[in-house]
mmCIF file of the N, C-alpha and C atoms, coordinates in Angstrom:
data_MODEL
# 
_entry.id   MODEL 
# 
loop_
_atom_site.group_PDB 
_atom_site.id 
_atom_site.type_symbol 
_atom_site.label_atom_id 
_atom_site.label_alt_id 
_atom_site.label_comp_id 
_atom_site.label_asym_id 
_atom_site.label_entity_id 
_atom_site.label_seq_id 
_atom_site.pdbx_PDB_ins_code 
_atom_site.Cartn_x 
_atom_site.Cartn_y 
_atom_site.Cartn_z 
_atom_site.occupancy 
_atom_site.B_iso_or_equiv 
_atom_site.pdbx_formal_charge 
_atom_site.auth_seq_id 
_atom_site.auth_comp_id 
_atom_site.auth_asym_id 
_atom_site.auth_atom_id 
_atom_site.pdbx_PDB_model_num 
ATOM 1   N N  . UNK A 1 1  ? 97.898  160.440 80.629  1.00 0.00 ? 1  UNK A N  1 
ATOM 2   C CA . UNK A 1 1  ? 97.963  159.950 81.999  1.00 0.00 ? 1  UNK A CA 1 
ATOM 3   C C  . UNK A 1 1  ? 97.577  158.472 81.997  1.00 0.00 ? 1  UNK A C  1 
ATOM 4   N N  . UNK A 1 2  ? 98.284  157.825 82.644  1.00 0.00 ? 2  UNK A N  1 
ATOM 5   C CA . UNK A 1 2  ? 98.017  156.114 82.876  1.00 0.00 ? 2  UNK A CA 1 
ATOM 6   C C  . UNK A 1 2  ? 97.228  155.755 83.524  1.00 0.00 ? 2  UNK A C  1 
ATOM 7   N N  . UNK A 1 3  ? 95.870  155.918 83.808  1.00 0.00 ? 3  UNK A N  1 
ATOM 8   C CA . UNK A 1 3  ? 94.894  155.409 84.870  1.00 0.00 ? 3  UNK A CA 1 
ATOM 9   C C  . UNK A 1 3  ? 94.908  154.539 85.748  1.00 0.00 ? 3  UNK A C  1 
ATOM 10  N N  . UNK A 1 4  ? 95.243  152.855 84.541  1.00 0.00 ? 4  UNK A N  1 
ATOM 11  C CA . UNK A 1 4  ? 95.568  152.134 85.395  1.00 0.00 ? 4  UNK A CA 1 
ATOM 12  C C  . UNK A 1 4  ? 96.899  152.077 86.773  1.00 0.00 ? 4  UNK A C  1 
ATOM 13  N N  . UNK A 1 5  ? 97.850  152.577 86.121  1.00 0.00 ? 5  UNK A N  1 
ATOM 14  C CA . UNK A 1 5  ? 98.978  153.083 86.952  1.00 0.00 ? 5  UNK A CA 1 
ATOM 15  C C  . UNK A 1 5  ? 98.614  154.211 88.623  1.00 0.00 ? 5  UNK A C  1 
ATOM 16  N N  . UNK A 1 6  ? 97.938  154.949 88.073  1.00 0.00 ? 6  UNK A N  1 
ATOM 17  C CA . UNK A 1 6  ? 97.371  155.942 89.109  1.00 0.00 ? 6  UNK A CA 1 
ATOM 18  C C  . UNK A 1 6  ? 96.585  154.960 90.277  1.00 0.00 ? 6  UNK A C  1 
ATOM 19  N N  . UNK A 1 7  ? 95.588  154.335 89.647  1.00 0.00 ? 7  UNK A N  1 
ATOM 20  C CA . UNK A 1 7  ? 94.490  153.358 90.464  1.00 0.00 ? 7  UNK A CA 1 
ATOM 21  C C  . UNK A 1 7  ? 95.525  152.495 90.914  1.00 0.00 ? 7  UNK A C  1 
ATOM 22  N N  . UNK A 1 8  ? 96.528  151.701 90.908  1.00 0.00 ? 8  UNK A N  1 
ATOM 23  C CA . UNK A 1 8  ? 97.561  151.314 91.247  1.00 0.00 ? 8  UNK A CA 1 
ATOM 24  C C  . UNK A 1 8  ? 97.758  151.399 92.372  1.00 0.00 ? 8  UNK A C  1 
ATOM 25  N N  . UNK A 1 9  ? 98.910  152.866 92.098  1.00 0.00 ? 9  UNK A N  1 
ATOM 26  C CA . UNK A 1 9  ? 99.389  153.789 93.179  1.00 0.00 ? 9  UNK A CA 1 
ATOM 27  C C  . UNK A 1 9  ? 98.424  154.076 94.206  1.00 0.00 ? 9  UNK A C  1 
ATOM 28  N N  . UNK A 1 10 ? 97.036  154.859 93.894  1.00 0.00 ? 10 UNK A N  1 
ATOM 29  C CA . UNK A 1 10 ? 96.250  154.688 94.778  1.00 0.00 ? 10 UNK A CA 1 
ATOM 30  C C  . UNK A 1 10 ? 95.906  153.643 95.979  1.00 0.00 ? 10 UNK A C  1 
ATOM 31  N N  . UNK A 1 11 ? 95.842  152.269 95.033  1.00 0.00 ? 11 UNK A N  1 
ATOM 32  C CA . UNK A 1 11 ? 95.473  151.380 96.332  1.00 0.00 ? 11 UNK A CA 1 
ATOM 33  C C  . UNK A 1 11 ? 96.173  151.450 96.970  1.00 0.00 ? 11 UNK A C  1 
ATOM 34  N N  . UNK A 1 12 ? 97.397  151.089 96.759  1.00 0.00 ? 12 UNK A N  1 
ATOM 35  C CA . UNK A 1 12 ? 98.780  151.147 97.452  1.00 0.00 ? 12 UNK A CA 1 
ATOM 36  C C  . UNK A 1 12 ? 99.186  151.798 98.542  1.00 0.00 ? 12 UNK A C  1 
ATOM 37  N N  . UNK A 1 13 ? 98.583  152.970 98.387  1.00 0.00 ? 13 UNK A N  1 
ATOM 38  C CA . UNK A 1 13 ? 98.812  154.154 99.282  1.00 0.00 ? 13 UNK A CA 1 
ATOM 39  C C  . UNK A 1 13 ? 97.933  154.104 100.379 1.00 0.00 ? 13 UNK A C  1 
ATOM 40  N N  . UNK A 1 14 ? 96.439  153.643 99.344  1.00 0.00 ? 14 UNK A N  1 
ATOM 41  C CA . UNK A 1 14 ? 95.472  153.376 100.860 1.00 0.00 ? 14 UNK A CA 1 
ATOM 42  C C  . UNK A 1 14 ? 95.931  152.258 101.742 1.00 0.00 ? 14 UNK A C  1 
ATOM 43  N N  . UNK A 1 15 ? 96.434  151.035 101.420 1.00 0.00 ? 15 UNK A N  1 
ATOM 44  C CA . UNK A 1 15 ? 96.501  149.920 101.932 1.00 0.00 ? 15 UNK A CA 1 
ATOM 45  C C  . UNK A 1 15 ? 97.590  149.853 102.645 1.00 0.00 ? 15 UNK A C  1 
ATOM 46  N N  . UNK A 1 16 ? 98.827  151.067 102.457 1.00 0.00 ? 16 UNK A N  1 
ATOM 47  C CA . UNK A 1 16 ? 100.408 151.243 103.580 1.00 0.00 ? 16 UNK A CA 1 
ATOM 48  C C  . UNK A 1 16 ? 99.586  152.224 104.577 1.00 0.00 ? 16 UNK A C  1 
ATOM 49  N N  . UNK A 1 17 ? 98.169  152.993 103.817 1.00 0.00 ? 17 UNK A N  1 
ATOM 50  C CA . UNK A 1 17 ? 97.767  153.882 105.261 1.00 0.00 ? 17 UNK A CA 1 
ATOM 51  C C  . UNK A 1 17 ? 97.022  153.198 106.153 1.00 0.00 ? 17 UNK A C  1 
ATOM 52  N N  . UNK A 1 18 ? 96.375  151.876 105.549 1.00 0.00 ? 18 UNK A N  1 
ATOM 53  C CA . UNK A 1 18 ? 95.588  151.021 106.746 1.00 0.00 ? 18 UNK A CA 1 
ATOM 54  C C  . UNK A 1 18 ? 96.314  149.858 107.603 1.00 0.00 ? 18 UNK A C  1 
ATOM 55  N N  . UNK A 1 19 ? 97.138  149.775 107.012 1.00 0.00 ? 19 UNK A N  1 
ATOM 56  C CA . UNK A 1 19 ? 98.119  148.895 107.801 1.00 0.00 ? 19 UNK A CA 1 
ATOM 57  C C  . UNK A 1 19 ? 98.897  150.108 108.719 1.00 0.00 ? 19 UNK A C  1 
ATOM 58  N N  . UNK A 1 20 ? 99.062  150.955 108.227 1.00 0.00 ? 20 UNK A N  1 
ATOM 59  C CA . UNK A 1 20 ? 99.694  151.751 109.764 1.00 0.00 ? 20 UNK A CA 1 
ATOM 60  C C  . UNK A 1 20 ? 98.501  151.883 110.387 1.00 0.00 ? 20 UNK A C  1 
ATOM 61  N N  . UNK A 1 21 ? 97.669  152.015 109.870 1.00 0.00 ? 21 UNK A N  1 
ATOM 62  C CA . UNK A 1 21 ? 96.911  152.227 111.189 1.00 0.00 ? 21 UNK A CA 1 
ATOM 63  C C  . UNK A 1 21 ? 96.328  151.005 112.154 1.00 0.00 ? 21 UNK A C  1 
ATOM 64  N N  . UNK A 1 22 ? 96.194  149.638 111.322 1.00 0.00 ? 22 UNK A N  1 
ATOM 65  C CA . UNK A 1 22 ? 96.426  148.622 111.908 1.00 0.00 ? 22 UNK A CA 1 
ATOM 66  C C  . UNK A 1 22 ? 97.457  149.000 113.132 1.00 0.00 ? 22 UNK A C  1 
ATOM 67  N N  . UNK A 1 23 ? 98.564  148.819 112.839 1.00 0.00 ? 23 UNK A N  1 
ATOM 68  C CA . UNK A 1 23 ? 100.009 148.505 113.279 1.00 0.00 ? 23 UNK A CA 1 
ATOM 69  C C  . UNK A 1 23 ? 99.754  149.742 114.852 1.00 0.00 ? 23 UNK A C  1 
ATOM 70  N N  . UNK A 1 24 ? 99.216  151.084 114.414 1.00 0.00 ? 24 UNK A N  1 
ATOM 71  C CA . UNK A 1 24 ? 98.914  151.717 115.532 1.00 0.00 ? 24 UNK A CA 1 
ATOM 72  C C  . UNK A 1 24 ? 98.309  151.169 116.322 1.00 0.00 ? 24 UNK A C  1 
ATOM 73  N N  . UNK A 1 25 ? 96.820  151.092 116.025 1.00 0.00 ? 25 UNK A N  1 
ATOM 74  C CA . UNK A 1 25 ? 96.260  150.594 116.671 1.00 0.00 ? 25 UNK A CA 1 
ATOM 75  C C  . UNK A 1 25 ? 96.589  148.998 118.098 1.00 0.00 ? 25 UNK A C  1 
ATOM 76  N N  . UNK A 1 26 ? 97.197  148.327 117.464 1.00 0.00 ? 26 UNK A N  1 
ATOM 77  C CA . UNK A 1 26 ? 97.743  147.257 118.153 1.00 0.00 ? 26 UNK A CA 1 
ATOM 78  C C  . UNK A 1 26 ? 98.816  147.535 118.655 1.00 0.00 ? 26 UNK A C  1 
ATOM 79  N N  . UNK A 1 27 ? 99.321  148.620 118.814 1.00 0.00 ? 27 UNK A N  1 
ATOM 80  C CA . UNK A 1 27 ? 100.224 148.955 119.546 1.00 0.00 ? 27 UNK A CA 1 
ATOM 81  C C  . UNK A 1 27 ? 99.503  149.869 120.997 1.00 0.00 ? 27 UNK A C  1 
ATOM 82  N N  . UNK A 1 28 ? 98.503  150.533 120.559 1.00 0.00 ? 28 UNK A N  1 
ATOM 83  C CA . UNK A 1 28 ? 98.176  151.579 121.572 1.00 0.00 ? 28 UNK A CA 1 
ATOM 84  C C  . UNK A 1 28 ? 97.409  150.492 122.609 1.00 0.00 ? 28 UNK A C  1 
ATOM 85  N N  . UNK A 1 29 ? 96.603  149.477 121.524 1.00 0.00 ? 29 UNK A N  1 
ATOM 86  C CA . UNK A 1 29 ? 95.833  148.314 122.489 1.00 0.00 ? 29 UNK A CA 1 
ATOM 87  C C  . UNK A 1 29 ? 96.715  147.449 123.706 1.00 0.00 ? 29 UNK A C  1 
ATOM 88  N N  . UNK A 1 30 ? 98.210  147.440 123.324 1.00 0.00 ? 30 UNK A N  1 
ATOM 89  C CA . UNK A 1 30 ? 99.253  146.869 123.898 1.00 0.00 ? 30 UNK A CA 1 
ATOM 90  C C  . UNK A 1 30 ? 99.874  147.702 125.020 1.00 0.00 ? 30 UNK A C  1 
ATOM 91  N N  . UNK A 1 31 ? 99.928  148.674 124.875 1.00 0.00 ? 31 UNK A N  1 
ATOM 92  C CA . UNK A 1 31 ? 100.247 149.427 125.988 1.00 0.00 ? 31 UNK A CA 1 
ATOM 93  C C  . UNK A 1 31 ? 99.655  149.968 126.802 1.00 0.00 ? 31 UNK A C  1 
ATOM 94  N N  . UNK A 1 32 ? 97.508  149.775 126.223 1.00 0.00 ? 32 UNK A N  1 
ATOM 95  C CA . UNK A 1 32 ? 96.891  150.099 127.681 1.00 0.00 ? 32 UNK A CA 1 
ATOM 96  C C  . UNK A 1 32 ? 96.456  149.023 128.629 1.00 0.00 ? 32 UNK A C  1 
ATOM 97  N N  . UNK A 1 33 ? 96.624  147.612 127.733 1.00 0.00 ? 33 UNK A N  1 
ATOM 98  C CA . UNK A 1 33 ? 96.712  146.323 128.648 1.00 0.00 ? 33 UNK A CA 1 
ATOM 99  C C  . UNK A 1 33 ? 97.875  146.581 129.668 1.00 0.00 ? 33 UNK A C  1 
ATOM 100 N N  . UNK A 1 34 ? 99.167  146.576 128.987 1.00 0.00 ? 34 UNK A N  1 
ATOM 101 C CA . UNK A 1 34 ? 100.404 146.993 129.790 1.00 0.00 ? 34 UNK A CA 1 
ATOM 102 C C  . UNK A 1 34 ? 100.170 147.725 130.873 1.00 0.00 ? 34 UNK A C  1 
ATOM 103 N N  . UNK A 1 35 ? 99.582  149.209 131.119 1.00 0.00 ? 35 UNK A N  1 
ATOM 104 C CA . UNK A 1 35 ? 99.177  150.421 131.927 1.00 0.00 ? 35 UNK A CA 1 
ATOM 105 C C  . UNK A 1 35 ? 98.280  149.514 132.580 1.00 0.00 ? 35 UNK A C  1 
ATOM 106 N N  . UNK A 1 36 ? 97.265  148.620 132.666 1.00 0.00 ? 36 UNK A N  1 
ATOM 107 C CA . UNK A 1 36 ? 96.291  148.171 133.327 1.00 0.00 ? 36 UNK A CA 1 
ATOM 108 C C  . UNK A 1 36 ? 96.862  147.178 134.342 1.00 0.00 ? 36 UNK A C  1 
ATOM 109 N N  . UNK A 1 37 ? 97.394  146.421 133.595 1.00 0.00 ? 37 UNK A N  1 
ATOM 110 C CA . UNK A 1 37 ? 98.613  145.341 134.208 1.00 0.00 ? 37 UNK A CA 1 
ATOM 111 C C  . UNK A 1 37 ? 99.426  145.900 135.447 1.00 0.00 ? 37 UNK A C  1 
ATOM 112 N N  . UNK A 1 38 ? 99.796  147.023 134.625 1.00 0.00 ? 38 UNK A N  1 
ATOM 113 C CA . UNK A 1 38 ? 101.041 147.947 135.904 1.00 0.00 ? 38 UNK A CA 1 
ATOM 114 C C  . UNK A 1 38 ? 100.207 148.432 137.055 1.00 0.00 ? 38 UNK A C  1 
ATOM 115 N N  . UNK A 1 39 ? 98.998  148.526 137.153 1.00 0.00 ? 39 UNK A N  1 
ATOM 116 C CA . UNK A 1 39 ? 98.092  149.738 137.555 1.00 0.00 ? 39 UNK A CA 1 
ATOM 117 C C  . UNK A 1 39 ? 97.800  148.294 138.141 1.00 0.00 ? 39 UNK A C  1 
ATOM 118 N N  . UNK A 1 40 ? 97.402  147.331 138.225 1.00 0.00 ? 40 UNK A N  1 
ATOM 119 C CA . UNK A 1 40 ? 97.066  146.392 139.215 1.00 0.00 ? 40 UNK A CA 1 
ATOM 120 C C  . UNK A 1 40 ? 98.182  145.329 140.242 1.00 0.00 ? 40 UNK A C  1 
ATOM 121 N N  . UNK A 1 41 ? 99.378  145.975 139.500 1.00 0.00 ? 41 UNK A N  1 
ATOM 122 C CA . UNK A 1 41 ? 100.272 144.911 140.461 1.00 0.00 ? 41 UNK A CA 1 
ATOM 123 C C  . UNK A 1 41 ? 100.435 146.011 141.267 1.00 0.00 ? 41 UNK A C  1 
ATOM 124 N N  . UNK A 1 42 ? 100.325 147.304 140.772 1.00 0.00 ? 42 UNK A N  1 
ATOM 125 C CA . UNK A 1 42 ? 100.886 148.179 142.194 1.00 0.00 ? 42 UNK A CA 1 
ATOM 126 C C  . UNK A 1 42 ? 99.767  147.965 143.375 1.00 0.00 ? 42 UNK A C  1 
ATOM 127 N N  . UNK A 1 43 ? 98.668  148.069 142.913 1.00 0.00 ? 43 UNK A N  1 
ATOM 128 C CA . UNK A 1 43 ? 97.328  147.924 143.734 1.00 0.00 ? 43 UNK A CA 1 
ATOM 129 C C  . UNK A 1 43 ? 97.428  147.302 144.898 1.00 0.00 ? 43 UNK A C  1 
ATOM 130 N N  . UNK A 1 44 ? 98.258  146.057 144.099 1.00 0.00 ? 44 UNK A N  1 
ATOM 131 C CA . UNK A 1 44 ? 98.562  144.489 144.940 1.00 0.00 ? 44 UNK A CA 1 
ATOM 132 C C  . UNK A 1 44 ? 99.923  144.588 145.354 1.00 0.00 ? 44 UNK A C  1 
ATOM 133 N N  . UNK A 1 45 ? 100.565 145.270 146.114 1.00 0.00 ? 45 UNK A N  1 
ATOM 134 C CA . UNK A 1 45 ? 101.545 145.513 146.334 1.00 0.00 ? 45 UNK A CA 1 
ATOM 135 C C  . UNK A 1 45 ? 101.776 144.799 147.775 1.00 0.00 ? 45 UNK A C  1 
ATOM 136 N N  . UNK A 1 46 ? 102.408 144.129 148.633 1.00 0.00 ? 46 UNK A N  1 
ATOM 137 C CA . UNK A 1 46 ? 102.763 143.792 149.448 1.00 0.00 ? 46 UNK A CA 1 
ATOM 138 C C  . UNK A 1 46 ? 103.095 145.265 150.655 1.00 0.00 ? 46 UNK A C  1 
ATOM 139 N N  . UNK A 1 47 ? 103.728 145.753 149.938 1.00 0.00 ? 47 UNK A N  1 
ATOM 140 C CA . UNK A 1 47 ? 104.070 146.918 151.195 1.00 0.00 ? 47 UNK A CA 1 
ATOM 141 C C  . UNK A 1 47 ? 103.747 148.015 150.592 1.00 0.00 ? 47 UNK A C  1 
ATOM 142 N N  . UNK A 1 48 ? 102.689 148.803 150.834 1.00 0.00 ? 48 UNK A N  1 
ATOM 143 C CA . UNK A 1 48 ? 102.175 150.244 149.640 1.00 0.00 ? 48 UNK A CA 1 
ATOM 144 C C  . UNK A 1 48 ? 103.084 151.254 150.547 1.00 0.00 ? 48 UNK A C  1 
ATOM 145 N N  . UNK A 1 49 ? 103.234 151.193 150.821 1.00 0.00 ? 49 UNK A N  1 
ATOM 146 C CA . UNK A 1 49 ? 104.052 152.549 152.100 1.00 0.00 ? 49 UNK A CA 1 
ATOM 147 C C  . UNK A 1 49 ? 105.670 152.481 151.390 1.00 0.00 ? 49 UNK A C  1 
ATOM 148 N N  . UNK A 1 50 ? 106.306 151.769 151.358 1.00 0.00 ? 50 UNK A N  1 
ATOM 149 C CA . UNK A 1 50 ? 107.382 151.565 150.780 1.00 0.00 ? 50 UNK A CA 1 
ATOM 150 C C  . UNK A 1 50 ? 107.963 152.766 149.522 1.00 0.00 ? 50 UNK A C  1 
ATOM 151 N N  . UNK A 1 51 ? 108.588 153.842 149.583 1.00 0.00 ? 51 UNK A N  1 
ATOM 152 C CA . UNK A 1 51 ? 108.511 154.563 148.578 1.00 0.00 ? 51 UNK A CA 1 
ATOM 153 C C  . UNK A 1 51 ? 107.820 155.529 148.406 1.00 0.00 ? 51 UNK A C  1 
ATOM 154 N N  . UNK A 1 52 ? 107.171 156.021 149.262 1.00 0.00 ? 52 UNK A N  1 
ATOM 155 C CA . UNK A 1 52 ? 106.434 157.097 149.163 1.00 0.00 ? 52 UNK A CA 1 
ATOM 156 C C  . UNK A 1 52 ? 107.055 158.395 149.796 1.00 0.00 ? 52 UNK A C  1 
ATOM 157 N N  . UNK A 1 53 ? 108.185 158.080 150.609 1.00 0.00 ? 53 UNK A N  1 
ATOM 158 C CA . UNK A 1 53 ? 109.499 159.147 150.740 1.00 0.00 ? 53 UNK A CA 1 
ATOM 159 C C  . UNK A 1 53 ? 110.180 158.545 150.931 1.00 0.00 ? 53 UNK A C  1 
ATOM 160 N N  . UNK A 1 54 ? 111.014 159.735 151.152 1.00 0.00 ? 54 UNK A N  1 
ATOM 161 C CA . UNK A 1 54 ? 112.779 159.905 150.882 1.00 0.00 ? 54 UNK A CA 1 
ATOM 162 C C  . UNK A 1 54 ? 113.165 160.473 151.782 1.00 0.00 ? 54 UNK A C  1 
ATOM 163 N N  . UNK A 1 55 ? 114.020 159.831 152.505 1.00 0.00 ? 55 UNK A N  1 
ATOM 164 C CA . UNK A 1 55 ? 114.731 160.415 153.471 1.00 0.00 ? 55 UNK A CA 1 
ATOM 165 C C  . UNK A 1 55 ? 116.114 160.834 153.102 1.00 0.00 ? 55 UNK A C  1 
ATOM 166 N N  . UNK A 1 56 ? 116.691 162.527 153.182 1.00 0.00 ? 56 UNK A N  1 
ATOM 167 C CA . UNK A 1 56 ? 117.686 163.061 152.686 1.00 0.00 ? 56 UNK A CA 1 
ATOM 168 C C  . UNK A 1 56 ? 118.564 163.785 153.789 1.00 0.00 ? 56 UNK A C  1 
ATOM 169 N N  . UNK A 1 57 ? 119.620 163.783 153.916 1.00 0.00 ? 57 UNK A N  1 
ATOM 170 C CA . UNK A 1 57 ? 120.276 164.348 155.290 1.00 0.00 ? 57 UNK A CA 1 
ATOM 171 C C  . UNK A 1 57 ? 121.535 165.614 154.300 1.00 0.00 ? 57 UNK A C  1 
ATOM 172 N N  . UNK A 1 58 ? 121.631 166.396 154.299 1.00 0.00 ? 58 UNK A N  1 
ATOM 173 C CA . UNK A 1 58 ? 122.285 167.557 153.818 1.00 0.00 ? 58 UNK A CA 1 
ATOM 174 C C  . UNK A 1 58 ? 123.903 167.989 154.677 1.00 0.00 ? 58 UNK A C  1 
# 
């Protein structure tokens, strides 16, 4: 067995699993700024009533 080869592979493997998890991470951080963002322009909405029904005639 090649040790050095193995220890290799090893890092390798750790270092594509910490960069995904990097890569997660800054993604999930990005989309709860996003959700916070969204969640305050509605807040600030000019007309909040707007959309809250539907008028349907059959």
């Amino acid at each position: 067995m090649d040790i050095p080869a193995v220890s290799v592979s090893m890092s390798q493997g750790k270092l594509m699993n910490d960069v995904g998890i990097g890569v997660l991470k800054m993604a999930t951080d990005q989309m709860t700024q996003q959700s916070q963002q969204l969640t305050q322009m509605m807040a600030q909405s000019v007309q909040p009533h707007l959309g809250s029904t539907i008028d349907l005639r059959v």
